[in-house]
DRENVEX-441003 format. One record per residue: residue in one letter; z, y negated, x negated of N, C-alpha, C, O in turn. Coordinates in steps of 0.02 Angstrom, whole numbers, padded with zeros to 5 digits, always signed. Layout:
AZYXZYXZYXZYX/...
This chain:
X-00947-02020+02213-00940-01963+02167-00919-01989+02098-00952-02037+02077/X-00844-01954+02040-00848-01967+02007-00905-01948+01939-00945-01902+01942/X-00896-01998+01877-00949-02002+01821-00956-01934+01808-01013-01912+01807/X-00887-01878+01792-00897-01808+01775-00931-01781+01837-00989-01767+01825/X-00915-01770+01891-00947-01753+01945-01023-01756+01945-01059-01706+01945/X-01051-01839+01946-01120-01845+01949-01152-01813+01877-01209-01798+01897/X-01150-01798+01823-01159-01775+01774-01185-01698+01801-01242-01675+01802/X-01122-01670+01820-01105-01604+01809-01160-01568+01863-01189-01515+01853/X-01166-01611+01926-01187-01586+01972-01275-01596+01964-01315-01568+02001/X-01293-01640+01911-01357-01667+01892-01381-01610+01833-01441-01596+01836/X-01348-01579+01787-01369-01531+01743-01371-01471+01796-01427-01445+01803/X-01335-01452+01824-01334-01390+01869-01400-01398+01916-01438-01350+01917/X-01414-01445+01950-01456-01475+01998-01533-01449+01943-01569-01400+01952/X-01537-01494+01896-01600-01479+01850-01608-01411+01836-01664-01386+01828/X-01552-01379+01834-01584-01318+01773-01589-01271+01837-01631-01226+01833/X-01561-01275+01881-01582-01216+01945-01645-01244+01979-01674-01215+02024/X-01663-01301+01956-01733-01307+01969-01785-01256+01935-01825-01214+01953/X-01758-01286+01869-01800-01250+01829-01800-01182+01803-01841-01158+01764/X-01739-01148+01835-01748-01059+01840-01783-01034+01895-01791-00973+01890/X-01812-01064+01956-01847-01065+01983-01914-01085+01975-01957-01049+02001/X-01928-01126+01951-01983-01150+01936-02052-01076+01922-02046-01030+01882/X-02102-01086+01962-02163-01045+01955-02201-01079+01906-02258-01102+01913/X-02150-01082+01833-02216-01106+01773-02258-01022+01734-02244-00967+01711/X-02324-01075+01754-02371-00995+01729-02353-00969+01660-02338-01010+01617/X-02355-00904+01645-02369-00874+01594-02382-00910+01530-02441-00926+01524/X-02356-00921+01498-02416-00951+01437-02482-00908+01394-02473-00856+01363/X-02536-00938+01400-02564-00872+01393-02578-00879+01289-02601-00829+01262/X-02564-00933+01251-02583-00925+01190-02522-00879+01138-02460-00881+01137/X-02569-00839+01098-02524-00816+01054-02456-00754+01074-02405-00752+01041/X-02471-00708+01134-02443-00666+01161-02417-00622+01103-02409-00562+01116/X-02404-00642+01047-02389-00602+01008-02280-00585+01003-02247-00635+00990/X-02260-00551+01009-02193-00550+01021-02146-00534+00958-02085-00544+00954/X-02192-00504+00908-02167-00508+00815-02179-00578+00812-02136-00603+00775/X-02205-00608+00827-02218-00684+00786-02155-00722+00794-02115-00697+00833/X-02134-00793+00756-02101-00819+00760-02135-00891+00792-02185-00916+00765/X-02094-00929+00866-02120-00958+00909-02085-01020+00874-02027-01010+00855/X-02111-01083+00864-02047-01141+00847-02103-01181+00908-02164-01188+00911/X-02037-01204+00959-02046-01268+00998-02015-01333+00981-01960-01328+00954/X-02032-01378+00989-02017-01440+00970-02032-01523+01013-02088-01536+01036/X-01985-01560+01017-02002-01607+01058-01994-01662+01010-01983-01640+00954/X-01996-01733+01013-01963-01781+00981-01972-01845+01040-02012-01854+01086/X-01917-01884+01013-01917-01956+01056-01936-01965+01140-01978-02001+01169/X-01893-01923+01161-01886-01918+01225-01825-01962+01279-01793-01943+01328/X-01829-02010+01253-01784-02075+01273-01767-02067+01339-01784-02100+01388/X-01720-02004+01330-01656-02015+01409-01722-02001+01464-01699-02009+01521/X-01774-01988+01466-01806-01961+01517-01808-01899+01556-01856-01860+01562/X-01753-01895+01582-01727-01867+01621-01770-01836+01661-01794-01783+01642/X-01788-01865+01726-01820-01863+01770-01897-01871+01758-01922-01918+01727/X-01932-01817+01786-02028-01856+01794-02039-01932+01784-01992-01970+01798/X-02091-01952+01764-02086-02019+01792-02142-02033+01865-02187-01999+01889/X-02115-02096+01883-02142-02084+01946-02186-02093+01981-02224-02136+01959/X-02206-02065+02042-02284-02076+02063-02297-02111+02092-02301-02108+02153/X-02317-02189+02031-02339-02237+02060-02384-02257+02042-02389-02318+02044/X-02439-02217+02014-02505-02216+02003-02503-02253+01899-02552-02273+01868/X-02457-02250+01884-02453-02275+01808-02480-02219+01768-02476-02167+01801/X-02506-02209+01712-02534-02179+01663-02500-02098+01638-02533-02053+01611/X-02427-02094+01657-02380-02038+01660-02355-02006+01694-02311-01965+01681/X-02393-02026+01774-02352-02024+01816-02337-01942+01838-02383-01901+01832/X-02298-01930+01854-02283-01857+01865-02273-01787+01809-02275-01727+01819/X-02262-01826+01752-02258-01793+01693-02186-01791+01664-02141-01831+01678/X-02184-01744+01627-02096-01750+01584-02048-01707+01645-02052-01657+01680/X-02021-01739+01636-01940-01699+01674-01898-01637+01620-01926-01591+01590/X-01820-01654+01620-01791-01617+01603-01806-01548+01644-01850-01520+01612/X-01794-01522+01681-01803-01455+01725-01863-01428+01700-01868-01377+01666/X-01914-01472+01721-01978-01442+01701-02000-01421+01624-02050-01386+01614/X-01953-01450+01566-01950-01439+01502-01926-01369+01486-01943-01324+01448/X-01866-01383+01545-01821-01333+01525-01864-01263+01551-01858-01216+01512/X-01896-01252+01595-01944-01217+01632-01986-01178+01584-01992-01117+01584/X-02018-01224+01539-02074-01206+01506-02039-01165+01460-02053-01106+01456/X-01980-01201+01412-01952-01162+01362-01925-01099+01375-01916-01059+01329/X-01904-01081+01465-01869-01021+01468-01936-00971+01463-01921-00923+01427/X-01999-00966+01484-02067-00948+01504-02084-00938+01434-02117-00886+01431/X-02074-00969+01368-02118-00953+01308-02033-00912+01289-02055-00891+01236/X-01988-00897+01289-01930-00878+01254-01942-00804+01291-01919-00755+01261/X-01966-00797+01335-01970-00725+01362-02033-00698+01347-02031-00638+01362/X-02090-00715+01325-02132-00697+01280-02107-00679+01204-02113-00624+01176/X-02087-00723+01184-02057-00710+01101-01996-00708+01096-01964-00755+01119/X-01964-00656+01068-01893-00642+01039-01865-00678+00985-01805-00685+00972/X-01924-00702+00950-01897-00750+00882-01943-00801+00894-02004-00801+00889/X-01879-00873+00921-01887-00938+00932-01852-00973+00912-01792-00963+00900/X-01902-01055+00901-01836-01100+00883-01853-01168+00925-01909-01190+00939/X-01790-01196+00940-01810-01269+00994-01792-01326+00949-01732-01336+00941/X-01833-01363+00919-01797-01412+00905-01843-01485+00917-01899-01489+00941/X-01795-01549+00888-01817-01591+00890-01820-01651+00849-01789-01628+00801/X-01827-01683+00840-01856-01747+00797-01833-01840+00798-01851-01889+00766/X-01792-01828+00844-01758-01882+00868-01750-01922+00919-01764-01893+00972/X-01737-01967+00925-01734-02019+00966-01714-01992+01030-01753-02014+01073/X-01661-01946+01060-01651-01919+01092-01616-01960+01159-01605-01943+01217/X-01605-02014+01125-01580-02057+01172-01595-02134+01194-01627-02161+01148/X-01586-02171+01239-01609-02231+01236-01697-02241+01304-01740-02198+01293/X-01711-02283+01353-01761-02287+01390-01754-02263+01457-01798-02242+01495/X-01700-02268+01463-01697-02240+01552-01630-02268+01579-01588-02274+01534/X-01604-02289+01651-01534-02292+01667-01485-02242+01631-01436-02259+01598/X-01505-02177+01642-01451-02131+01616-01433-02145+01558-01372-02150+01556/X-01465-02158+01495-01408-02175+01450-01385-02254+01452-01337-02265+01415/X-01405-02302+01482-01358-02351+01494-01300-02353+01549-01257-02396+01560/X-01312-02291+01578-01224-02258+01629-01209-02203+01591-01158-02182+01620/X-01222-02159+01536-01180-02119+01518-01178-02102+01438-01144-02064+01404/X-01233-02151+01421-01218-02150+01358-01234-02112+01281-01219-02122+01222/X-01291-02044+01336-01289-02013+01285-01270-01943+01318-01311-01898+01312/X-01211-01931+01352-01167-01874+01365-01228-01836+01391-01243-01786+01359/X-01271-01853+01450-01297-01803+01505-01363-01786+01458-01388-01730+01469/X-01403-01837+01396-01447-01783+01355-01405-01745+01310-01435-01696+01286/X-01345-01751+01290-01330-01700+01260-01320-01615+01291-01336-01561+01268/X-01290-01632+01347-01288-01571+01390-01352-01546+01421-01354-01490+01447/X-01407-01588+01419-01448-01542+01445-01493-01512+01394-01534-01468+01405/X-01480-01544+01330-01509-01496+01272-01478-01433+01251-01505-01388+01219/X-01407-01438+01276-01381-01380+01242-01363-01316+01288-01340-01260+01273/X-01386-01350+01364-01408-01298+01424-01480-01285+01398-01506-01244+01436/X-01528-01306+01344-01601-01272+01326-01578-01256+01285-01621-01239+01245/X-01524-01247+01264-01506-01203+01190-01546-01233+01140-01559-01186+01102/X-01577-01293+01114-01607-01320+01069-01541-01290+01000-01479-01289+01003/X-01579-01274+00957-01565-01259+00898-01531-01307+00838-01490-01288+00796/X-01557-01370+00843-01569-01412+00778-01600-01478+00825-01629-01471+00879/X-01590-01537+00795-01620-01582+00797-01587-01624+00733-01540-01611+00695/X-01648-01700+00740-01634-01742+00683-01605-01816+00736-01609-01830+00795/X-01578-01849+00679-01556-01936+00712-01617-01976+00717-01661-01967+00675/X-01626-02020+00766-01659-02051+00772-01641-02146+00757-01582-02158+00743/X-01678-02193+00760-01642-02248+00755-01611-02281+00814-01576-02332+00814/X-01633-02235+00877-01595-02262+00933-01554-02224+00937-01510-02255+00966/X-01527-02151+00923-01491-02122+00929-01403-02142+00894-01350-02109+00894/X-01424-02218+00865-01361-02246+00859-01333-02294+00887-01283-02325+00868/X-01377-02305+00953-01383-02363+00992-01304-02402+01026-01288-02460+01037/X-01261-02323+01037-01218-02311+01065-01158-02332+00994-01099-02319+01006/X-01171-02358+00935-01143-02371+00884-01098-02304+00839-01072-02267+00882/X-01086-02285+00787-01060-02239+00766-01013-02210+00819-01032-02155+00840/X-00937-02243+00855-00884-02206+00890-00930-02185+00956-00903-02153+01001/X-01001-02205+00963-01015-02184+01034-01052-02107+01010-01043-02056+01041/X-01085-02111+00961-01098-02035+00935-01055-01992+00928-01062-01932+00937/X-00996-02026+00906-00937-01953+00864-00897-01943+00961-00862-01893+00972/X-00907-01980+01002-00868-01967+01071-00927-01909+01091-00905-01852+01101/X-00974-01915+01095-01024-01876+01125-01050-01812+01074-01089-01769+01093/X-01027-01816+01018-01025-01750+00985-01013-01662+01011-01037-01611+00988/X-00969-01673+01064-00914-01627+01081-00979-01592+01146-00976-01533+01165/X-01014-01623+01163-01072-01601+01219-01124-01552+01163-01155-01501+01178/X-01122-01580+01112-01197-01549+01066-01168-01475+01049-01115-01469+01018/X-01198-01428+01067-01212-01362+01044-01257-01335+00995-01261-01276+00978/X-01287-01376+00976-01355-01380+00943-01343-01432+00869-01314-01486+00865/X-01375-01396+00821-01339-01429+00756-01371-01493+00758-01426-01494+00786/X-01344-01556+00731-01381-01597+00708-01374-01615+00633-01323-01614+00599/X-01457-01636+00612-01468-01593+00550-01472-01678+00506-01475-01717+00554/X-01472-01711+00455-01470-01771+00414-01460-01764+00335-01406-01760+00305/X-01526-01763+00307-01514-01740+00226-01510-01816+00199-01486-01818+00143/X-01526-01871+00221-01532-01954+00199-01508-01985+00212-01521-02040+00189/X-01447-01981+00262-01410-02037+00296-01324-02017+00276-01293-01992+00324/X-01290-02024+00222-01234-02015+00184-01183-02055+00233-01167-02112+00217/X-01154-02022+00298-01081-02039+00323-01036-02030+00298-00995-02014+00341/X-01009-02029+00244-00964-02026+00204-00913-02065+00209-00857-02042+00219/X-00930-02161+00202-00873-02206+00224-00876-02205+00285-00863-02260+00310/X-00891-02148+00336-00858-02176+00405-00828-02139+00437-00798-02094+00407/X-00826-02143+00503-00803-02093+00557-00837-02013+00562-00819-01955+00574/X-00876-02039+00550-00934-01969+00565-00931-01927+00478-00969-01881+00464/X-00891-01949+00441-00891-01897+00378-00886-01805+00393-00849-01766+00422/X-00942-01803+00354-00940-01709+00355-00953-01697+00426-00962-01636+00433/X-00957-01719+00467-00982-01731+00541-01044-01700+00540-01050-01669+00593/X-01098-01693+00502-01175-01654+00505-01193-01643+00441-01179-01677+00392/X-01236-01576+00446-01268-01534+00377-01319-01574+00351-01330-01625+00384/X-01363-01563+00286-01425-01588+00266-01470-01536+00317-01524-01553+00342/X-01436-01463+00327-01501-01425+00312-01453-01355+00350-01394-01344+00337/X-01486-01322+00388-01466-01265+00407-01512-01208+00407-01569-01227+00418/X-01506-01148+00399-01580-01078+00405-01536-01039+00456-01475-01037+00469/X-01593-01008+00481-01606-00974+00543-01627-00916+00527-01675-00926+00490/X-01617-00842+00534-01654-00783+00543-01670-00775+00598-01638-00790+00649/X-01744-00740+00591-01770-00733+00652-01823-00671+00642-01884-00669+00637/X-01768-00620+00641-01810-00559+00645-01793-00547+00568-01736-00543+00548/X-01862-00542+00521-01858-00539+00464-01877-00583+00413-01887-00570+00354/X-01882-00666+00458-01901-00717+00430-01828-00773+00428-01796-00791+00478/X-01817-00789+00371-01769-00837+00342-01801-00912+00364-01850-00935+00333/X-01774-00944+00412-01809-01026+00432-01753-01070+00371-01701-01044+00351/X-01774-01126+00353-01754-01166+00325-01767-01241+00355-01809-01276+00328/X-01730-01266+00413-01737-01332+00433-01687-01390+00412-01626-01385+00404/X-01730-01446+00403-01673-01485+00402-01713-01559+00411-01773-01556+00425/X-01683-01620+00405-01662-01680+00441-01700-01749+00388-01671-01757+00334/X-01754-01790+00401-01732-01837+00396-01770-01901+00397-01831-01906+00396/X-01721-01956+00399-01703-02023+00436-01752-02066+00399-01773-02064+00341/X-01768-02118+00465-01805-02195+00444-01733-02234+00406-01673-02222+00404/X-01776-02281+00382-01732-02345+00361-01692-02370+00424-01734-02374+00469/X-01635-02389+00445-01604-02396+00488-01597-02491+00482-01580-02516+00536/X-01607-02537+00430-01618-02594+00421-01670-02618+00471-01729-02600+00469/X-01648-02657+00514-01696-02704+00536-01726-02633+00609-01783-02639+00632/X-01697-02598+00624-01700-02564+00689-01641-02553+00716-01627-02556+00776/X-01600-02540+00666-01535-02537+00708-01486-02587+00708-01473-02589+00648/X-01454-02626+00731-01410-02704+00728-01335-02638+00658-01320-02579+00655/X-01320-02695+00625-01276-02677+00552-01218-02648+00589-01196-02592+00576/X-01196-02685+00631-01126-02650+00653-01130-02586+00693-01082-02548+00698/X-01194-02576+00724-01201-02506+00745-01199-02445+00696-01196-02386+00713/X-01201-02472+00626-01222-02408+00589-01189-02439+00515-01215-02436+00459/X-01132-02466+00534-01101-02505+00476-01065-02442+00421-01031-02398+00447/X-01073-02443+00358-01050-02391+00311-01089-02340+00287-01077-02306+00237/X-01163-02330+00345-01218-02269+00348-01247-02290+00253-01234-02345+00231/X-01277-02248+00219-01287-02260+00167-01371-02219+00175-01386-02169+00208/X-01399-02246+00149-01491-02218+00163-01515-02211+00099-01515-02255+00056/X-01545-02131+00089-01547-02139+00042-01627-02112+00049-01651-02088+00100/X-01662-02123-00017-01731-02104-00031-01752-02030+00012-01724-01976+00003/X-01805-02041+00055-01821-01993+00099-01858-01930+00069-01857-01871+00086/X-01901-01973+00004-01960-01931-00028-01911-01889-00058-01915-01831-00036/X-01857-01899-00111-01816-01860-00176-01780-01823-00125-01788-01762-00123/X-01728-01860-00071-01686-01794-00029-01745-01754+00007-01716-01702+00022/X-01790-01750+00022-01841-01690+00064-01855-01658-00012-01850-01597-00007/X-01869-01673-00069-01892-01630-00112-01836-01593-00125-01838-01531-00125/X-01763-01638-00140-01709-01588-00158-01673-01547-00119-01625-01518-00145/X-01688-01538-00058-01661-01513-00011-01735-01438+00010-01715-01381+00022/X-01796-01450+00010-01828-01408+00011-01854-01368-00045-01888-01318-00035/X-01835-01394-00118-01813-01330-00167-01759-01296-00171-01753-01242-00201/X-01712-01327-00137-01651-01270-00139-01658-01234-00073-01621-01186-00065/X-01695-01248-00028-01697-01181+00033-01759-01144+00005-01763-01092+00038/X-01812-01146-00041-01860-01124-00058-01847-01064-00101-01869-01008-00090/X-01795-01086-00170-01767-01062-00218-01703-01039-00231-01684-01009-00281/X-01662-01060-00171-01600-01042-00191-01578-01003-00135-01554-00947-00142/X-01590-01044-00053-01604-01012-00010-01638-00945+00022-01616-00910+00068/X-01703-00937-00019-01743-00882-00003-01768-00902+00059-01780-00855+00096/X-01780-00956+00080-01823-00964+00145-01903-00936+00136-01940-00938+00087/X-01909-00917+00182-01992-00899+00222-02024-00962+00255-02081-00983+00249/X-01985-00981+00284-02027-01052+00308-01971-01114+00308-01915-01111+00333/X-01998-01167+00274-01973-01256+00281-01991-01289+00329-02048-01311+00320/X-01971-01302+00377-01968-01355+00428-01910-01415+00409-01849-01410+00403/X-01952-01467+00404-01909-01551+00395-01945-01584+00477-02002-01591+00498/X-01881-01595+00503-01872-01641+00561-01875-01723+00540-01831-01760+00519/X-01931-01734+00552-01934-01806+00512-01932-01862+00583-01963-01857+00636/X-01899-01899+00569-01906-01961+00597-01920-02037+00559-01893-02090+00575/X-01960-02028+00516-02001-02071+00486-02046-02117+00509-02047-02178+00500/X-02101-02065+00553-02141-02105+00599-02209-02060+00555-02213-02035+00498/X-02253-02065+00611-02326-02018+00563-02360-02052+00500-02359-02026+00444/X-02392-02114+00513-02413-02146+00474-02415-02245+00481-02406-02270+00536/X-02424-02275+00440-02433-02344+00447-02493-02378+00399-02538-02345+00371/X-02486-02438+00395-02559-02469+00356-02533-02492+00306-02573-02512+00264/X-02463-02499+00290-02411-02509+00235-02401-02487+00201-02432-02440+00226/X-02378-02459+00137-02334-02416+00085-02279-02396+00128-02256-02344+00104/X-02250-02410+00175-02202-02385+00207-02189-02315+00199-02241-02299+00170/X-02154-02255+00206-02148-02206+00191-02141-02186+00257-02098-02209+00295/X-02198-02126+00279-02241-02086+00340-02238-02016+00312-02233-01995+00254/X-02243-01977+00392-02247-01913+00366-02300-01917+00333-02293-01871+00293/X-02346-01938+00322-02407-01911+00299-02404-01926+00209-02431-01890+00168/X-02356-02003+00191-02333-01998+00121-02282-01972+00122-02246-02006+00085/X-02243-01916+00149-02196-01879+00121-02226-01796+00120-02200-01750+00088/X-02283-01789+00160-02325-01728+00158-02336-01713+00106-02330-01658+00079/X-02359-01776+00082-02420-01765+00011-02357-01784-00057-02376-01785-00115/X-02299-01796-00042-02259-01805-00111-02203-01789-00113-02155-01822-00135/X-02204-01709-00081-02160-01654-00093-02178-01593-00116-02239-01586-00124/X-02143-01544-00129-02148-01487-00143-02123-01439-00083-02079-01464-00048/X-02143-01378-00068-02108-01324-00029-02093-01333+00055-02072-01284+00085/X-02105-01398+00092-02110-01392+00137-02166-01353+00188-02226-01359+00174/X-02152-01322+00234-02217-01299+00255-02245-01334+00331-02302-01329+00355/X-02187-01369+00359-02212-01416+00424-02170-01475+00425-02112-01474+00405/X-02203-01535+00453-02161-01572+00471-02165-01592+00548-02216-01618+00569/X-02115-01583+00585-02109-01589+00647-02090-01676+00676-02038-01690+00705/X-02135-01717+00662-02122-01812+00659-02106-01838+00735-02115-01811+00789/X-02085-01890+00720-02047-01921+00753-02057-02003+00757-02093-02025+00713/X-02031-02050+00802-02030-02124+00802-02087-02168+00816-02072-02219+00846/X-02168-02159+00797-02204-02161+00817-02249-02154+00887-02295-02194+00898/X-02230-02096+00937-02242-02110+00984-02314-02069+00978-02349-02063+01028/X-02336-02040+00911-02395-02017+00908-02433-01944+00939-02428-01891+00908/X-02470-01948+01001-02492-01903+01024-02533-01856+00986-02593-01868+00997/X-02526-01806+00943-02551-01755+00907-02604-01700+00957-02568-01675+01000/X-02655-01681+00963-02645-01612+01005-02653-01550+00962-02668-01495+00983/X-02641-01567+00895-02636-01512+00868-02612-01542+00783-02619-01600+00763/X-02586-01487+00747-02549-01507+00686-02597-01535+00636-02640-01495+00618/X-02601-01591+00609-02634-01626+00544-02614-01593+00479-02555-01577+00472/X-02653-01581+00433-02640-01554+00348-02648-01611+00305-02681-01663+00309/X-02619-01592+00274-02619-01635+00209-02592-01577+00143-02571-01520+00148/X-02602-01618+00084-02601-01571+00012-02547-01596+00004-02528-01653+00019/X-02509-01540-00028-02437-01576-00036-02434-01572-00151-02476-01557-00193/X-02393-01585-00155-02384-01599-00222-02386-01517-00280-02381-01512-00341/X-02395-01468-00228-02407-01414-00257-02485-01379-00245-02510-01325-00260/X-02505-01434-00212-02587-01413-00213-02594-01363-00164-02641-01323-00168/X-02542-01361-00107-02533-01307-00054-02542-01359+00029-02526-01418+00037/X-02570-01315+00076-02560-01360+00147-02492-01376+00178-02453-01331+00192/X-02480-01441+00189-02422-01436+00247-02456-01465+00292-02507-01498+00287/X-02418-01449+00345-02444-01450+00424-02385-01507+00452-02324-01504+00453/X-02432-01561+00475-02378-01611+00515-02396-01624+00585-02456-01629+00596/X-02350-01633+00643-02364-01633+00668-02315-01690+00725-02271-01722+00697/X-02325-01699+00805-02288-01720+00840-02294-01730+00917-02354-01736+00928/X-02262-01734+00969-02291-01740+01031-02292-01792+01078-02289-01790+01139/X-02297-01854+01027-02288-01894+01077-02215-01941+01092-02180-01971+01051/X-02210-01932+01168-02141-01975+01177-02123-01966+01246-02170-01965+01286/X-02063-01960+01270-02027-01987+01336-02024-01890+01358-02006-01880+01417/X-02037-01835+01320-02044-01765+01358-02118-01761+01385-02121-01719+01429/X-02159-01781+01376-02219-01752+01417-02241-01699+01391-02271-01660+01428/X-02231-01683+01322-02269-01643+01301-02206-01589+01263-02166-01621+01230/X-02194-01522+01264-02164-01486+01218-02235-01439+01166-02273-01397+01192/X-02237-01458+01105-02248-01457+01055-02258-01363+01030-02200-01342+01030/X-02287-01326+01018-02277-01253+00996-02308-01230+00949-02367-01247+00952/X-02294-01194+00899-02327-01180+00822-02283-01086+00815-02227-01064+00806/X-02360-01056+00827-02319-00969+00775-02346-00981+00714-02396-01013+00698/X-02288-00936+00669-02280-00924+00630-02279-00827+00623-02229-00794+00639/X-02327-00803+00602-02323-00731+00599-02337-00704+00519-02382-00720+00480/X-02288-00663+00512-02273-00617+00416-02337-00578+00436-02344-00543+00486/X-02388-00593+00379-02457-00531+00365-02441-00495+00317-02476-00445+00313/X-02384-00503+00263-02369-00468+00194-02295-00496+00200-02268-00532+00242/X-02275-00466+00143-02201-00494+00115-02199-00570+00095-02151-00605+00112/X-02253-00595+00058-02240-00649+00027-02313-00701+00066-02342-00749+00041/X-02321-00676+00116-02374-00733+00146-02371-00733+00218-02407-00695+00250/X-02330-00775+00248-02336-00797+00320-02376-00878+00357-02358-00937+00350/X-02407-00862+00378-02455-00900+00414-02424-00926+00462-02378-00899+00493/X-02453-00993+00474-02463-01010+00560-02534-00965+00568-02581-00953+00530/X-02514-00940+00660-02569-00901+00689-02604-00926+00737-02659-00905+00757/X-02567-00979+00758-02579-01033+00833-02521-01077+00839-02465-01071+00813/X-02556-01145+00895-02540-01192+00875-02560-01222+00970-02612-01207+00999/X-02506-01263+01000-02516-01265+01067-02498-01342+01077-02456-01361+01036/X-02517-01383+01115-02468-01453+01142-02466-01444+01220-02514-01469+01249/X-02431-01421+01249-02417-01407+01306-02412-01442+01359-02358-01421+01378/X-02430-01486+01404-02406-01530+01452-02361-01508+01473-02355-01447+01474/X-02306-01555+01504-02233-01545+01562-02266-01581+01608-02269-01642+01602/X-02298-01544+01667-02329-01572+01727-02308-01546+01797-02333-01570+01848/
């Protein structure tokens, strides 16, 4: 079989799994005004379950079965968002035979919304991203990583908003240090800039200029470290106007969203699910007034 062939016949294969699939009801947060945001991060080309050979994961993850869950909470709520956090690629045969191509298509058969870069997600070196661009349906979002001298110029937003219903979303993107994770020639010309000042300047202008209702930053930072290193948890606390951070790179199993005070003496909510797809990630957001919307519930879901 040819490479397009096995591809083509492998997304089709998954997702008619997973329109079949008898995944139960979800029973939290049946609310159908609310606004649903799902979220995954660092799901490294895990394609497939992994397998049952008695290891610590075994029988968990799968594209189909992801895709399963997300069709099951999208028919509960009318106002949803899918996104993700990075590392979308990299940890399985499939992207060392395709590179990238077959997670792009099967995210944008889940209609994922938005995602952020990860540091493997350049693994494939800048021309292997801008070839595999043409699969993504789904924005990819980067307020810190200035492609400007390269191939990929004007190639991705800082920041995109979403209506959803009568709520204005404000998401957007951003990146670890790419030094010393990613080899130079993979990401030669990328320019990195301060994570703390672009999340502040990018979430006062969707706050203030934008008119957003809710800030979501797709961080791939990593949650926290024992370093000064810069973690969601020091970019929680030394911003303004964000209201979640959806983290990434870490690998950190959350089962529910962490707070922290942010620089306006207000909560943000950080959060993440982990790694490889086991877990899709869920947070409502429901309007009680004009000028005060809440999270109402808060889910970590297994893919089992």
């Amino acid at each position: 079989m040819k490479r397009r062939e096995f591809i083509s016949s492998g997304i089709k294969a998954g997702l008619a799994l997973a329109a079949s699939s008898a995944f139960p009801n979800i029973s939290v947060g049946k609310n159908r005004s609310a606004l649903a945001v799902m979220y995954t991060n660092d799901w490294h080309s895990r394609i497939d379950p992994f397998p049952m050979d008695g290891g610590k994961y075994q029988g968990l993850g799968g594209a189909s079965k992801r895709s399963a869950l997300i069709n099951s909470i999208r028919k509960e709520y009318k106002n949803n968002l899918l996104l993700d956090a990075g590392d979308m690629w990299q940890g399985t045969p499939f992207f060392n035979f395709f590179h990238g191509e077959l997670e792009f298509k099967l995210m944008s058969e889940m209609q994922y919304d938005a995602v952020t870069l990860g540091n493997h997600d350049f693994d494939a070196g800048l021309d292997g991203l801008q070839k595999q661009l043409p699969h993504a349906t789904f924005e990819i979002l980067t307020a810190n990583y200035d492609f400007g001298r390269t191939i990929l110029k004007d190639r991705f937003k800082p920041y995109k908003i979403f209506t959803k219903g009568k709520t204005r979303v404000g998401v957007f993107g951003i990146g670890i240090q790419l030094d010393g994770l990613v080899p130079p020639k993979l990401c030669e010309g990328v320019i990195y800039q301060d994570p703390i000042i672009r999340a502040n300047e990018v979430a006062n202008k969707l706050r203030k200029e934008e008119q957003c209702d809710v800030i979501i930053c797709l961080s791939h930072l990593g949650y926290t470290y024992k370093s000064e290193k810069v973690s969601d948890i020091v970019l929680g606390k030394s911003t303004n106007e964000i209201d979640l951070i959806i983290g990434g790179h870490t690998h950190t199993f959350l089962e529910e969203p962490v707070s922290v005070i942010n620089n306006q003496n207000r909560v943000i909510h950080i959060t993440q699910t982990g790694w490889a797809g086991i877990n899709l990630g869920k947070i409502d957001f429901e309007q009680h007034s004009s000028s005060d919307l809440q999270t109402t519930s808060s889910a970590m879901l297994k893919i089992s």
